[in-house]
C-alpha positions, 0 to 999 in steps of 0.5 A: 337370186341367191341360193336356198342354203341347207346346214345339215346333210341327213333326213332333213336337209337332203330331202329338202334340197333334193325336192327343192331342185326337183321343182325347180331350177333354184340354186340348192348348197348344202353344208354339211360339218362331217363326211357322212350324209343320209344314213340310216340311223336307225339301222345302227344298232343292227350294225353292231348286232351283225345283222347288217353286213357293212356299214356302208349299207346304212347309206341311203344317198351317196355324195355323187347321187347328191350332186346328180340331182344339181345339189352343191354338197359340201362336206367339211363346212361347218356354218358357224354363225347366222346373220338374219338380217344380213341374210348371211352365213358364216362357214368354217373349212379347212380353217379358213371361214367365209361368208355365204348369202342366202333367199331362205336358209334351212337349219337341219342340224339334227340333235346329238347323243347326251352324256349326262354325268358321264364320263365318255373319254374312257375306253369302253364308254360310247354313245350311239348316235352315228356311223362312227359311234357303230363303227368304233363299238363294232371294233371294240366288240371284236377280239383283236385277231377277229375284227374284220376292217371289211364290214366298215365298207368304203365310206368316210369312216373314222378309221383313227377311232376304229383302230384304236377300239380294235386293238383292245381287248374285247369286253365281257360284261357291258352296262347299258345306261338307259332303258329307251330305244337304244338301251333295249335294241342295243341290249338285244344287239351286245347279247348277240355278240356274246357280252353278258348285258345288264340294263339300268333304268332309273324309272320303274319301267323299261320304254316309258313313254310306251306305258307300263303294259309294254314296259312290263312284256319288254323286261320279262322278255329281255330277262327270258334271253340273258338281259340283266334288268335294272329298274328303279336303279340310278347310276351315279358315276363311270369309273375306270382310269383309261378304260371303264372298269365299273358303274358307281350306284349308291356308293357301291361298284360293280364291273363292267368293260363296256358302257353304252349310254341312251340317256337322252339326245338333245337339239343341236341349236346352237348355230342360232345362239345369239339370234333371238330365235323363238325357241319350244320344248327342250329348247328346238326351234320353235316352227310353225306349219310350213317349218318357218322359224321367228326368224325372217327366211329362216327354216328348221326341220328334222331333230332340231324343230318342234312340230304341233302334235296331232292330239293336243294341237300343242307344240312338241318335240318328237325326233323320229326319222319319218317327222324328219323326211317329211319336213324336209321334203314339205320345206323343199316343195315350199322353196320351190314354189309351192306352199306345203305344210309339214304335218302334224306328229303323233309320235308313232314309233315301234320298237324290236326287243328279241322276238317281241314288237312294241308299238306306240302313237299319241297320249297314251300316259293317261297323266299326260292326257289329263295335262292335255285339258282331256278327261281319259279313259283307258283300258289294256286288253289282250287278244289273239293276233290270228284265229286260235286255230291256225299256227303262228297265234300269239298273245298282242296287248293293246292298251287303247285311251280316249276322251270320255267327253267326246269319245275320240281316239287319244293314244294307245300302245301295242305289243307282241310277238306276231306283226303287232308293231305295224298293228300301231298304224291303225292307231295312228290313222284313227288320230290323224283322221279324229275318229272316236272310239266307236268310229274305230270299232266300225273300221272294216279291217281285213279278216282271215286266219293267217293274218287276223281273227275275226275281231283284231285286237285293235277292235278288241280294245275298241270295243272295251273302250266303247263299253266304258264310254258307254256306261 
């Protein structure tokens, strides 16, 4: 029989290959294009920040623990084309190509960082999307004499691209283009590393997708701790002749020594060109409920697949680590034997700005819910996080949508300074077991001073809700 084929080392493609040969004896090969596997892309940011002390503690599986587990890991193979009648792939390494057959293949290729109009050959314009994106902006951050090559840790580093940035003169004043999640971590990230941070967003708020109850708390906090906030503000062009010298906006310049972009990511889907594959939003790979694409055998998880949303039942396209993890494992279960659908997603995420924790799961743009054939009603609330006698008690806001017709749980978003990110699990759990909004007010939620007031600010919003329905 030939082999399950996975085309991508992370999330996605490690953890469908590593449960796949624990279920079984099939024969597992994994390609993957660069050196780096299963890392954590969301610890980057704490990386650059100093918070992480060597970028090889981002790692979360070695090539030996790959190849412990009976998984044949071959880095710096590049799959180059698909034959899905043939049931073949095409390799590229060490530039030499050959071909490879496949039972099922899976196309894990993950999503890279978009540059927009941007320019990101000049020195000071970066991108993070990798450990070697983290790896260069920690170096061109240090002053010269300063930088410490030991923070990089023993993995397969770009050290060319490092050298390079180390050797430059560190920079004073960053533009950050992109008010998302890496715009406002990286923000927190460069301000630790004493740059003086300007943020630009071309919208009206920071974190969009998190409603403008978030957005709003995010910038005041953000402008609290140095960060220059920009919205409403569009930046038109980089300029510089080597190195990044200033931002273009309206036909004026100001100067900047640094740039990071956050303007998007894109699937990477271009092994499947050609093959007629059906395609979804934003051009992922379309994939029904066991991860299966139009094409024959053919597999597609992670940042480079859609997924059916767990509130509209439509088909989306959320790139979150979890989404991707569990994809992997459920395709793997599936190769192996046993049929395991991937799951609905929600788009549960949380976020860290400074001291303030935002969080977010479902519909929560009421316009978007309207789309979505529902008839929202939504309501923002602020409470207390523990008893307003005992120390710690800070203000958490949650904005809370749901179904007037039916009164089922949409969306909402929650932010604050005192465990309100993990609070958005309970929002999240209400989604995916369809409750309404007067089953949610009925949850028996802990209740003790350190940790919670009586009603938590989840049942607050509840309760508001309720009333609303109600009348």
């Amino acid at each position: 029989m030939d082999p399950f084929v996975v085309v991508g080392g992370d999330a996605a493609g490690l953890s469908a290959a590593s449960k796949c040969r624990r279920e079984s004896d099939r024969e597992v090969i994994v390609f993957e294009k660069g050196q780096w596997i299963s890392y954590a892309h969301c610890g980057t940011p704490y990386f650059v920040e100093g918070s992480v002390d060597r970028l090889t503690d981002l790692l979360s599986l070695s090539p030996a623990e790959a190849e412990a587990r009976g998984i044949d890991l071959r880095r710096g193979h590049e799959v180059v084309s698909v034959d899905a009648e043939d049931r073949t792939v095409t390799v590229r390494a060490d530039g030499e190509r050959f071909e490879q057959p496949y039972a099922e293949l899976l196309v894990a290729t993950g999503a890279s960082a978009a540059a927009g109009p941007f320019d990101r050959s000049l020195d000071g314009v970066f991108s993070l999307h990798g450990l070697d994106d983290a790896a260069a902006i920690d170096a061109y951050l240090a002053a010269p004499d300063d930088y410490d090559p030991a923070r990089l840790g023993d993995g397969p580093v770009d050290r060319d691209r490092v050298d390079h940035n180390a050797a430059l003169e560190p920079p004073e004043r960053a533009a950050i283009v992109g008010g998302g999640y890496v715009g406002v971590e990286m923000a927190e990230a460069l301000s630790a590393r004493g740059v003086d941070v300007h943020l630009y967003q071309r919208s009206a708020h920071l974190l969009t997708p998190f409603g403008a109850a978030v957005g709003e708390r995010v910038e005041s906090t953000l402008r609290d701790h140095g960060v220059t906030v920009h919205t409403d503000t569009e930046v038109d062009a980089l300029v510089g002749d080597e190195r990044v010298a200033a931002l273009r906006i309206d036909g004026d310049e100001r100067p900047v020594d640094v740039a990071i972009l956050g303007v998007g990511i894109r699937p990477n889907t271009a092994l499947l060109d050609g093959t007629g594959v059906d395609r979804g939003p934003s051009g992922a790979i379309k994939t029904d409920d066991y991860g299966r694409t139009s094409l024959p055998a053919v597999y597609a998880a992670g940042d480079v697949a859609t997924a059916r949303h767990a509130v509209t039942g439509a088909e989306t396209w959320v790139p979150l680590g979890l989404t991707a993890n569990r994809a992997g494992r459920a395709i793997g279960s599936t190769v192996a034997g046993d049929p395991t659908p991937v799951g609905d997603v929600a788009g549960t995420a949380v976020v860290k700005a400074f001291d303030l924790e935002c969080g977010r799961v479902g519909l929560v743009d009421e316009s978007a819910a309207t789309d979505a054939g529902f008839d929202p009603v939504s309501e923002t609330i602020t409470a207390g996080s523990r008893s307003g006698y005992y120390p710690g008690n800070e203000e958490t806001t949650v904005t809370l949508v749901a179904d007037r017709t039916t009164g089922r749980v949409l969306g909402g978003s929650i932010v604050g300074r005192d465990r309100a990110a993990v609070r958005i699990d309970t929002l999240a759990t209400a989604i995916e077991a369809d409750l309404t909004v007067a089953e949610l007010e009925r949850l028996d939620l802990a209740y003790a001073p350190p940790f919670s007031p009586v009603w938590d600010p989840v049942l607050v919003a509840a309760k508001v809700v309720n009333g609303q329905l109600s009348e």
